[in-house]
DOMIKOL-628888 format. One line per field, with one value per residue (C-alpha): residue number from 1; residue in one letter; z, x, y. Coordinates in steps of 0.05 Angstrom, whole numbers, plus 32768, in hexadecimal, padded with zeros to 4 digits. Each point is the difference from the previous one (the first is absolute). Example, Ala and Ser with C-alpha at 12.3 -4.5 7.8 and 13.67 -1.06 7.14 Angstrom:
// residues 2
num: [1,2] $
residuo: [A,S] $
c3: [809C,7FF3] $
c1: [80F6,801B] $
c2: [7FA6,8045] $
// end
This chain:
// residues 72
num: [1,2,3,4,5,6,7,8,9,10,11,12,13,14,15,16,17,18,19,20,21,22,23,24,25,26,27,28,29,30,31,32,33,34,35,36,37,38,39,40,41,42,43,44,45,46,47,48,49,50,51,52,53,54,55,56,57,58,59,60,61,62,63,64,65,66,67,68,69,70,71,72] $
residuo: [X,X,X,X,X,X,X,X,X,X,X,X,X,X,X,X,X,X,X,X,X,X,X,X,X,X,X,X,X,X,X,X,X,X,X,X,X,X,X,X,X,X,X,X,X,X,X,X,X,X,X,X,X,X,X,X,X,X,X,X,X,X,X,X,X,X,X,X,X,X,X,X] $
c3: [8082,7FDB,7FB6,800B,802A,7FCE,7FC6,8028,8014,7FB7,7FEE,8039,7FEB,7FB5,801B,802B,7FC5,8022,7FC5,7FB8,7FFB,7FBE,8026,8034,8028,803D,801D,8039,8034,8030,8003,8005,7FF4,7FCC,7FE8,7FC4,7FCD,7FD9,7FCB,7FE5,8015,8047,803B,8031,8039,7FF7,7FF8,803C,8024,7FEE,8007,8041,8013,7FF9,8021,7FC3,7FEA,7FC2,7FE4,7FB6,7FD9,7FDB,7FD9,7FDF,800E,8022,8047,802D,8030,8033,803F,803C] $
c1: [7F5F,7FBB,7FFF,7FEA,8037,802B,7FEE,8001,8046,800D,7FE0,8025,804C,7FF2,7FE2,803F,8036,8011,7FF4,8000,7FE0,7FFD,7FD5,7FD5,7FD9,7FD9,8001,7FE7,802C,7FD4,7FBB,7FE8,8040,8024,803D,801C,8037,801D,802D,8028,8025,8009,8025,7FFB,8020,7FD0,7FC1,8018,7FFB,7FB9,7FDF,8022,7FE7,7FB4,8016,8006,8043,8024,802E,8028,8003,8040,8006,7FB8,8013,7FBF,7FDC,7FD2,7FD7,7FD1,7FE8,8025] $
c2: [7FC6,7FF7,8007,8049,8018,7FDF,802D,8042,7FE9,7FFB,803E,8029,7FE1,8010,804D,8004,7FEF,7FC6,7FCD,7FF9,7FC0,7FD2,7FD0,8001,7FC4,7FF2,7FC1,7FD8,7FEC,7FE1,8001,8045,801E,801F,8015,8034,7FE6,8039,7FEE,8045,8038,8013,8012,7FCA,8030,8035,7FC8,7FE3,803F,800A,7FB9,8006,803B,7FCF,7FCC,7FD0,7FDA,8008,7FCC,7FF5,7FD2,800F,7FBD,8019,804C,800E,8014,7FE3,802B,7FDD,800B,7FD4] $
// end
């Protein structure tokens, strides 16, 4: 996803209830690609469901209890 689509994603999961975060970054993954890092409270079930739903990929990082969403 472009850095654009990255913060509306944000914006929508916070809107939803679907995170708390304590920290928030965007980061390149390959050129001309992004992805979201939210560090914080959430439901990785229900975030799941939504990215999903946009055909992007969630994954967590349990050992620094954060989530990645991206596009595939």
């Amino acid at each position: 996803m472009n850095r654009q689509e990255a913060v509306s994603l944000f914006s929508e999961l916070v809107a939803q209830g679907l995170v708390a975060p304590s920290f928030v970054v965007i980061e390149q993954r390959k050129p001309d690609k992004h992805q979201l890092k939210i560090k914080g409270n959430y439901n990785f079930l229900l975030i799941n469901e939504f990215v999903h739903s946009k055909k992007l990929i969630v994954e967590e990082d349990k050992a620094k209890d954060c989530i990645i969403v991206f596009k595939p």
